[in-house]
DOKEVEX-57623 format. One record per atom (N, C-alpha, C): residue number from 0; x, y, z; residue in three letters; atom name. Coordinates in pm, 1 decimal. Layout:
% DOKEVEX-57623
- marza_u_v_w_vose_banu
- NUM_X_Y_Z_ALA_CA .
...
//
This chain:
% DOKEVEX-57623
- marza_u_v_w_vose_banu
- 0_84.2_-119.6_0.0_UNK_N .
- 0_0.0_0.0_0.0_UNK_CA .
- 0_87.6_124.4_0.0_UNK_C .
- 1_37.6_219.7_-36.9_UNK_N .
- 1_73.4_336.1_-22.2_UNK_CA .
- 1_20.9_455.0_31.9_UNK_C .
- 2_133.3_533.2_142.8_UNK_N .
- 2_81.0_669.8_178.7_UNK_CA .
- 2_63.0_785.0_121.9_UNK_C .
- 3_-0.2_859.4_110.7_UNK_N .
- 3_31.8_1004.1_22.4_UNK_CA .
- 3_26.4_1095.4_98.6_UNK_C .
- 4_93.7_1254.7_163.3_UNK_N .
- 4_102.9_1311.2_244.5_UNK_CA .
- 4_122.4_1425.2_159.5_UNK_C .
- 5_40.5_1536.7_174.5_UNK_N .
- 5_58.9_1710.8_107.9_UNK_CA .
- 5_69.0_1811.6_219.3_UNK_C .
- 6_163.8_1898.9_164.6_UNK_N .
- 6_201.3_1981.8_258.3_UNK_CA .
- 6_245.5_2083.5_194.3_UNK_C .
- 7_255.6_2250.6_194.0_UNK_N .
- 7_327.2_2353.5_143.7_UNK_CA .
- 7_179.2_2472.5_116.3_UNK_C .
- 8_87.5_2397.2_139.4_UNK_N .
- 8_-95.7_2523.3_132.9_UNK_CA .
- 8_-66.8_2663.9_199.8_UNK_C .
- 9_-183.2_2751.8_229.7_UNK_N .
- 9_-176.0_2842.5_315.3_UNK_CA .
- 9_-247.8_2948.8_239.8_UNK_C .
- 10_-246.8_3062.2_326.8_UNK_N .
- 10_-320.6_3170.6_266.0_UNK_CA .
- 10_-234.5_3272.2_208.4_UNK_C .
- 11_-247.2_3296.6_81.0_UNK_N .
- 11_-168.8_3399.7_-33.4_UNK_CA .
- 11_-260.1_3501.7_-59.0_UNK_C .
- 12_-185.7_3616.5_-129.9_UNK_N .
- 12_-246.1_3749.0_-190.0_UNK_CA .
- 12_-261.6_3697.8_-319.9_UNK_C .
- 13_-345.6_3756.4_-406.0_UNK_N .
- 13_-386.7_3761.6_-571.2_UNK_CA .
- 13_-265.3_3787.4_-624.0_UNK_C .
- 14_-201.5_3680.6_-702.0_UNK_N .
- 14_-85.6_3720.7_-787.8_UNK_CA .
- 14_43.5_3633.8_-737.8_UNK_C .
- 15_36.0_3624.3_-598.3_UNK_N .
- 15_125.2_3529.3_-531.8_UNK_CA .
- 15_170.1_3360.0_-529.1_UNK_C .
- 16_205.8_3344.9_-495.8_UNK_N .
- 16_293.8_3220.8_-555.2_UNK_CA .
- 16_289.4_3146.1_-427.8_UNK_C .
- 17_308.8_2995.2_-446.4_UNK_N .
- 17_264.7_2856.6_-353.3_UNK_CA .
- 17_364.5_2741.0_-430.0_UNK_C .
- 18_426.5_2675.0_-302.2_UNK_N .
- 18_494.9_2546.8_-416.8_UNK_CA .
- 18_393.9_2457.7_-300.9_UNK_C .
- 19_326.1_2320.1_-374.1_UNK_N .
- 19_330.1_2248.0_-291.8_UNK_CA .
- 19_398.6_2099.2_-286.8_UNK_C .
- 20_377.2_2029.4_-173.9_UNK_N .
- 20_461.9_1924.0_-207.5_UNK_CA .
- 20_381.7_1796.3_-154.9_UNK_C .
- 21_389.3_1692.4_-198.4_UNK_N .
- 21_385.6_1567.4_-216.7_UNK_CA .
- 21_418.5_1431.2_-210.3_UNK_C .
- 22_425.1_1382.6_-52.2_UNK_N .
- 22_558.5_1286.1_-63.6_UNK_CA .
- 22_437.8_1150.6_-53.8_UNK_C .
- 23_501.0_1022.3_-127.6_UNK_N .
- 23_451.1_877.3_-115.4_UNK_CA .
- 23_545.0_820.6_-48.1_UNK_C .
- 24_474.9_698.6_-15.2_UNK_N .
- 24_577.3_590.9_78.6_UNK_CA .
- 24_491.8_486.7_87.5_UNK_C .
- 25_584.1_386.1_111.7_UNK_N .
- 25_513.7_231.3_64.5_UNK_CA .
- 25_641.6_144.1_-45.8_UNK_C .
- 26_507.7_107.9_-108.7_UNK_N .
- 26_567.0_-46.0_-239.8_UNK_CA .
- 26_502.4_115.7_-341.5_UNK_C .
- 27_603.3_108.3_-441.8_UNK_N .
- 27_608.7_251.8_-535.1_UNK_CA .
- 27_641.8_165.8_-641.4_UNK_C .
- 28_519.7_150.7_-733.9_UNK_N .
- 28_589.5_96.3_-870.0_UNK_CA .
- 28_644.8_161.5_-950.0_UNK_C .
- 29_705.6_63.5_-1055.4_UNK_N .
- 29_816.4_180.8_-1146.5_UNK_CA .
- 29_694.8_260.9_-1281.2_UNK_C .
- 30_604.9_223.2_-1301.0_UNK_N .
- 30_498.3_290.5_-1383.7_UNK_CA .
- 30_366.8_361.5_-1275.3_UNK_C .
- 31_359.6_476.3_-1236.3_UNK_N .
- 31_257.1_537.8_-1176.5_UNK_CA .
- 31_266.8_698.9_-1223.3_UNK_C .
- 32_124.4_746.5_-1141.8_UNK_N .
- 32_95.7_909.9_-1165.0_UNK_CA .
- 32_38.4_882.0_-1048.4_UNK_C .
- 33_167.6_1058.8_-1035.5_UNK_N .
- 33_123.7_1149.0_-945.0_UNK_CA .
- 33_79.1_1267.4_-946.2_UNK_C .
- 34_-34.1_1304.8_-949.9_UNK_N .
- 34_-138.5_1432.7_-946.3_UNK_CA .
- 34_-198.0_1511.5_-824.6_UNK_C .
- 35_-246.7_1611.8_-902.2_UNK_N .
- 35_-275.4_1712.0_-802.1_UNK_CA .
- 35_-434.3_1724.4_-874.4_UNK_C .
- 36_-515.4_1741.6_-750.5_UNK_N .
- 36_-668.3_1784.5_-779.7_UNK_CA .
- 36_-675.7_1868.0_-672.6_UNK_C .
- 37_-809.4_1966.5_-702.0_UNK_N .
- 37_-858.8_2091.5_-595.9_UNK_CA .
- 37_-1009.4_2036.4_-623.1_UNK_C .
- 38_-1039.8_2075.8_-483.6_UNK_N .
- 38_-1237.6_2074.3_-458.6_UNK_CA .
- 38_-1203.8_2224.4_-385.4_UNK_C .
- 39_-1333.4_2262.1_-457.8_UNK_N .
- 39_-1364.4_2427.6_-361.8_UNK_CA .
- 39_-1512.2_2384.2_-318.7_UNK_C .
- 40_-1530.6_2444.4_-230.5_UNK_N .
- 40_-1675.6_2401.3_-132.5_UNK_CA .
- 40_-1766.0_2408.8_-229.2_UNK_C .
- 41_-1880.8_2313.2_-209.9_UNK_N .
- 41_-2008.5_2310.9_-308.5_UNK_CA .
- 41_-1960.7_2221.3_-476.0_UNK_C .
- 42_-1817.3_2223.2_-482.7_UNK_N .
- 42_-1790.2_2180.0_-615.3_UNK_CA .
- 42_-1732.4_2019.4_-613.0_UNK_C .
- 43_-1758.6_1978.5_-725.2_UNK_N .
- 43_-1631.1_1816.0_-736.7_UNK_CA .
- 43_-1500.5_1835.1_-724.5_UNK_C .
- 44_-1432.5_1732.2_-703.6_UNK_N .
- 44_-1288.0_1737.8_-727.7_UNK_CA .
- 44_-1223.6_1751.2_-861.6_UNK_C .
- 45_-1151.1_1817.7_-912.3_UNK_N .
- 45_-1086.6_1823.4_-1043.5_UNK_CA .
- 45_-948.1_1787.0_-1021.9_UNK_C .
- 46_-903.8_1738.7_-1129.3_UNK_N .
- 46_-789.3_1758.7_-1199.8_UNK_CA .
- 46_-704.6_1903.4_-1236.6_UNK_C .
- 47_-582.9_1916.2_-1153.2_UNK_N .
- 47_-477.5_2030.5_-1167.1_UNK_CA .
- 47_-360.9_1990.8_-1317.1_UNK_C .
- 48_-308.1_1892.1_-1197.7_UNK_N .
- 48_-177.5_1869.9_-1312.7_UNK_CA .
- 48_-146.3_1714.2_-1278.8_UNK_C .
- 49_-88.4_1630.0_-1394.7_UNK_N .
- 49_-46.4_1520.3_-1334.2_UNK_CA .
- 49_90.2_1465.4_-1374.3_UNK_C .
- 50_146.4_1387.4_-1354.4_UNK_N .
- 50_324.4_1383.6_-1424.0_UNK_CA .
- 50_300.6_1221.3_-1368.2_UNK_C .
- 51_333.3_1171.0_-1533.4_UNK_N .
- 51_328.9_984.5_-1529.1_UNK_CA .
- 51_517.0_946.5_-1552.9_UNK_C .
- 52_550.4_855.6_-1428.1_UNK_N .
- 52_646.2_825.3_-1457.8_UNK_CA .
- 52_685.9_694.7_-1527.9_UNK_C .
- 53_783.2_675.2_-1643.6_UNK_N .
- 53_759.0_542.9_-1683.5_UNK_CA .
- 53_912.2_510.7_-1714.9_UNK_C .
- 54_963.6_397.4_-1790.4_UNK_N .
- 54_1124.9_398.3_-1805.8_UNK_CA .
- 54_1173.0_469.7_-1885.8_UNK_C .
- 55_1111.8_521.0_-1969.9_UNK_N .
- 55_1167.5_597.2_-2083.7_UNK_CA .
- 55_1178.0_744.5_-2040.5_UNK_C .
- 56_1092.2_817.9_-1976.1_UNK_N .
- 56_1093.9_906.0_-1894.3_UNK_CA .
- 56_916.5_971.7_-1874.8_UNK_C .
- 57_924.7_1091.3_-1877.8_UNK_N .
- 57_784.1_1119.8_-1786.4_UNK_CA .
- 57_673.9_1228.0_-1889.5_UNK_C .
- 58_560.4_1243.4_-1805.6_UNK_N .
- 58_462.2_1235.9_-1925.8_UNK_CA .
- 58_387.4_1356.0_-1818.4_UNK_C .
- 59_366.9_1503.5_-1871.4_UNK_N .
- 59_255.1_1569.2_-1745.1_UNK_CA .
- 59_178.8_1618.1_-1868.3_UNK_C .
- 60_44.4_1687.9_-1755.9_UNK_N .
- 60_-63.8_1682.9_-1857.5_UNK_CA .
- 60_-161.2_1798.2_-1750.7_UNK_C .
- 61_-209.1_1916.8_-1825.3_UNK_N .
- 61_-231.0_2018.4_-1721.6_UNK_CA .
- 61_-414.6_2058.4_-1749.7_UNK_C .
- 62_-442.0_2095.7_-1611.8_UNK_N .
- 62_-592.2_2159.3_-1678.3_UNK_CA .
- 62_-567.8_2254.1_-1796.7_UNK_C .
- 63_-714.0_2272.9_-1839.3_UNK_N .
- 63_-630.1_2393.7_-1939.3_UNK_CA .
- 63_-650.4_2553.1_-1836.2_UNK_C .
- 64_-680.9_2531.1_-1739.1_UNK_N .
- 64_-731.4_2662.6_-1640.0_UNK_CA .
- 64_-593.7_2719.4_-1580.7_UNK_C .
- 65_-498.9_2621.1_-1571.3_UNK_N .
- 65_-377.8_2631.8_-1480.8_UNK_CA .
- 65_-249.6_2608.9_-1596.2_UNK_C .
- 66_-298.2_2644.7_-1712.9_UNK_N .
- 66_-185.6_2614.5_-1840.7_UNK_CA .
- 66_-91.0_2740.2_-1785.7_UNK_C .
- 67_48.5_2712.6_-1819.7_UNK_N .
- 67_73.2_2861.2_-1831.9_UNK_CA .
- 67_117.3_2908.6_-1656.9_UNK_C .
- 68_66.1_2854.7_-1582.3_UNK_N .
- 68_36.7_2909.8_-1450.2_UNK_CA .
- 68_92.1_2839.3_-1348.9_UNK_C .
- 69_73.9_2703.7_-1362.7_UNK_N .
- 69_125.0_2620.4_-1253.5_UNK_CA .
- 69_209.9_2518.5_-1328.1_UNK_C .
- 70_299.0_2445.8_-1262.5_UNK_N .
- 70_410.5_2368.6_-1303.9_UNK_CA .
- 70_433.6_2278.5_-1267.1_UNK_C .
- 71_401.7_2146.7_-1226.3_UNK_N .
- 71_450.8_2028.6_-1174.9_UNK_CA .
- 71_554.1_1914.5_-1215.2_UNK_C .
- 72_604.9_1899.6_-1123.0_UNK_N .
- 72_732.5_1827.0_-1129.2_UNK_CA .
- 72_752.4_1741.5_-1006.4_UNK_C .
- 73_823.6_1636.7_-1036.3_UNK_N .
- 73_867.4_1551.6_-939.0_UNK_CA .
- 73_1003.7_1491.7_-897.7_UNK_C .
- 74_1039.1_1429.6_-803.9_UNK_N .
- 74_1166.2_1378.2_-736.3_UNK_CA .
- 74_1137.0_1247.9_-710.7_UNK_C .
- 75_1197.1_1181.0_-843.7_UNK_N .
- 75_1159.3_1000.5_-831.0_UNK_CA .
- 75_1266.5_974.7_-694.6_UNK_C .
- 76_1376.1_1018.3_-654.6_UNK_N .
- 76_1465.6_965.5_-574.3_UNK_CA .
- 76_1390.8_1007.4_-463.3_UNK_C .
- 77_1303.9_1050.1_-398.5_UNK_N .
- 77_1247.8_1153.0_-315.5_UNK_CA .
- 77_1073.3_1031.1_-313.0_UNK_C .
- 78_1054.9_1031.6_-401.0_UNK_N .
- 78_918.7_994.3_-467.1_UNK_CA .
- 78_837.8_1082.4_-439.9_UNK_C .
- 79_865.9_1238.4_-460.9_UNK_N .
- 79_804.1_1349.2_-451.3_UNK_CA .
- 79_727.3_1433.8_-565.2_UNK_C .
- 80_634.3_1456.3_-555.4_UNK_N .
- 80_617.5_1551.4_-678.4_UNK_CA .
- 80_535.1_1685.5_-612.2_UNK_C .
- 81_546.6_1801.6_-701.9_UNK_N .
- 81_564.1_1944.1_-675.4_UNK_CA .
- 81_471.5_2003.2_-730.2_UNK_C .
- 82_387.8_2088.5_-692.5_UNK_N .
- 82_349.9_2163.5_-797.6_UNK_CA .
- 82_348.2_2334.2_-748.1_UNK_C .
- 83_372.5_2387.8_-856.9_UNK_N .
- 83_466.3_2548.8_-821.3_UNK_CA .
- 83_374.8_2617.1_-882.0_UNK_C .
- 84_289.1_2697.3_-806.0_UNK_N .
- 84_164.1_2797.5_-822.0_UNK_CA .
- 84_247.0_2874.3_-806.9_UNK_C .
- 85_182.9_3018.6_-951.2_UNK_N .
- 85_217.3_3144.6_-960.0_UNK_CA .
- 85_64.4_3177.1_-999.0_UNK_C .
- 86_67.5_3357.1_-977.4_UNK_N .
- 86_0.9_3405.8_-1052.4_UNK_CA .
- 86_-118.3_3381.2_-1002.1_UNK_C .
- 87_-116.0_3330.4_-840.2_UNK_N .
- 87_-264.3_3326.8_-801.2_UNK_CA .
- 87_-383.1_3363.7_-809.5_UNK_C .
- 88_-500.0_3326.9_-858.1_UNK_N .
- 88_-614.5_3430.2_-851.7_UNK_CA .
- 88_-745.3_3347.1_-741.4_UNK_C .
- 89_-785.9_3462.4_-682.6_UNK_N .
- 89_-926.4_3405.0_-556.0_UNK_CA .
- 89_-963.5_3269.9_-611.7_UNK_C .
- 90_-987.5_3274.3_-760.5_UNK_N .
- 90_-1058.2_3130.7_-807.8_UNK_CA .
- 90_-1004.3_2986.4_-764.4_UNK_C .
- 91_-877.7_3024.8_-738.7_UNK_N .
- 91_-791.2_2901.1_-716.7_UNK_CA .
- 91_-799.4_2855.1_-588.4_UNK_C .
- 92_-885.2_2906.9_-526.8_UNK_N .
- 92_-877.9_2885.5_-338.2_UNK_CA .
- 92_-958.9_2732.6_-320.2_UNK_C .
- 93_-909.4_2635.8_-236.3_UNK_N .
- 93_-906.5_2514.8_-279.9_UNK_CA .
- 93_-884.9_2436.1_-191.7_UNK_C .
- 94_-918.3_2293.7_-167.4_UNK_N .
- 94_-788.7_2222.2_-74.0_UNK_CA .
- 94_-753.8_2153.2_-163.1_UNK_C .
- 95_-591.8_2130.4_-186.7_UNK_N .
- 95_-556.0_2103.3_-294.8_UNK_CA .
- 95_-510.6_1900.7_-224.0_UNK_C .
- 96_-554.4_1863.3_-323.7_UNK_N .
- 96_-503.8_1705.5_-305.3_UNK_CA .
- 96_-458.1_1609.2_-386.4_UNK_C .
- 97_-327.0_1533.5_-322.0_UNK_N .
- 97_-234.2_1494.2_-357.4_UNK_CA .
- 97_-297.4_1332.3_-411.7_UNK_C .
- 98_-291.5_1271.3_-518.7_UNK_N .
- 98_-311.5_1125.7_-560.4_UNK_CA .
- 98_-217.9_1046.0_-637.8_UNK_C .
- 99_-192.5_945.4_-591.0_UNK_N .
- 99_-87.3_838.6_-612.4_UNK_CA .
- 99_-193.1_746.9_-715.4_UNK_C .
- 100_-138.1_722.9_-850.0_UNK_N .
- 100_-224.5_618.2_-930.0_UNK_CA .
- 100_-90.8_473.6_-958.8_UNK_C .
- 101_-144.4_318.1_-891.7_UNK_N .
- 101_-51.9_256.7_-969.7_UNK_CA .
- 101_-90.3_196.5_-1076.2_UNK_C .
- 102_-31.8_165.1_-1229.5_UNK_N .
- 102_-105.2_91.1_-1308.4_UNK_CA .
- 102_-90.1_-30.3_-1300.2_UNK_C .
- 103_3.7_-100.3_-1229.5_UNK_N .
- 103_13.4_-208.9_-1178.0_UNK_CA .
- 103_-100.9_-282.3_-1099.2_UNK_C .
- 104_-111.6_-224.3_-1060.0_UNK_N .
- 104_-224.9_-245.1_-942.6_UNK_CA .
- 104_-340.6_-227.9_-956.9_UNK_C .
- 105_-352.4_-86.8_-1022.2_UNK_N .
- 105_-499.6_19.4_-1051.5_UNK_CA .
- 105_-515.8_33.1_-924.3_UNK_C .
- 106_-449.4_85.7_-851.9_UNK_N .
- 106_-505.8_126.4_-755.2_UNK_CA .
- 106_-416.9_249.5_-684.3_UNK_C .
- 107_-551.0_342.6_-645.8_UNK_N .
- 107_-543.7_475.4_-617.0_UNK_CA .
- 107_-530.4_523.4_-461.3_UNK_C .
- 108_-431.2_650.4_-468.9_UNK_N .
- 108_-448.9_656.4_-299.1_UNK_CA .
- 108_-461.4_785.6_-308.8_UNK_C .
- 109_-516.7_853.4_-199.4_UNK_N .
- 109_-508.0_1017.9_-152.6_UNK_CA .
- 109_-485.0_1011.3_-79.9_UNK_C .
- 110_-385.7_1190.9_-75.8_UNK_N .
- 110_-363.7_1242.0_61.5_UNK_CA .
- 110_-512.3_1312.3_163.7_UNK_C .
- 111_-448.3_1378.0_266.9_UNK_N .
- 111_-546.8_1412.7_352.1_UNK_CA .
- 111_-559.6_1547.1_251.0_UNK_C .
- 112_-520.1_1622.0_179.5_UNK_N .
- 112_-540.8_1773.5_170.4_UNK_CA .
- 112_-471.7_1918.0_205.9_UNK_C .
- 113_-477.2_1987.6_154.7_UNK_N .
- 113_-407.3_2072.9_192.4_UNK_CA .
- 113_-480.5_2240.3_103.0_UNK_C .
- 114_-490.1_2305.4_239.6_UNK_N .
- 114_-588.1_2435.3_179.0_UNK_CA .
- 114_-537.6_2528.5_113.1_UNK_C .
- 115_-590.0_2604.0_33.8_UNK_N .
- 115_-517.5_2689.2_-75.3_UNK_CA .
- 115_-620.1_2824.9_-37.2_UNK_C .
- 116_-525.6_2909.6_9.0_UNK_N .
- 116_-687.2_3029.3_-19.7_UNK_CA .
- 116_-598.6_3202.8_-48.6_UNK_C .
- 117_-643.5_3202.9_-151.4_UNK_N .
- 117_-629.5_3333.6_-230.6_UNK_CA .
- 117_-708.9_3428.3_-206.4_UNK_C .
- 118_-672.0_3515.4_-148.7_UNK_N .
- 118_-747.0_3623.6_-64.0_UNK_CA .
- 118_-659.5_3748.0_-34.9_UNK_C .
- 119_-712.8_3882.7_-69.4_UNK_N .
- 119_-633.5_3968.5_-33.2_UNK_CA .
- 119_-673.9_4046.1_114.6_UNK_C .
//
């Protein structure tokens, strides 16, 4: 099994910048994705950004809301992955959450969350 743990949230000004971070632990296969989704109150969970690691190398894939804006990346030695908010706007206020996909397995884990709130 695997843990997923997010950490780096908090409250920012409009325009301001957030890295967050992402650590797994466990049995980590060598083919998985690690993504980032936000729920804002009243709404579903979406899809941010996700980065698939495989042997040949890696594969990310972004909303189109956060093109341009946010950046994710990861630390296979770490089994970390990142994602580096700029350019904040109120819309983005969120708890942002961390998901481990294996394809080995098909099977999915989340973190607990982590709040995002854009507010001046």
């Amino acid at each position: 099994q695997v843990q997923v743990v997010e950490s780096g949230g908090g409250l920012v000004q409009p325009g301001g910048s957030l890295r967050l971070s992402c650590t797994a632990s466990g049995t980590i296969g060598s083919r998985n994705t690690m993504g980032w989704y936000r729920q804002a109150p009243g709404k579903q969970r979406d899809l941010v950004a996700s980065i698939t690691s495989i042997t040949t190398g890696s594969r990310t894939n972004y909303a189109d809301a956060v093109k341009g804006q946010f950046t994710i990346s990861r630390d296979n030695a770490k089994n970390t992955v990142y994602l580096q908010m700029n350019s904040l706007k109120p819309e983005d206020t969120a708890v942002y959450y961390c998901n481990f996909w294996d394809w080995s397995s098909s099977s999915s884990f989340w973190g607990q969350g982590t709040q995002v709130t854009v507010s001046s």
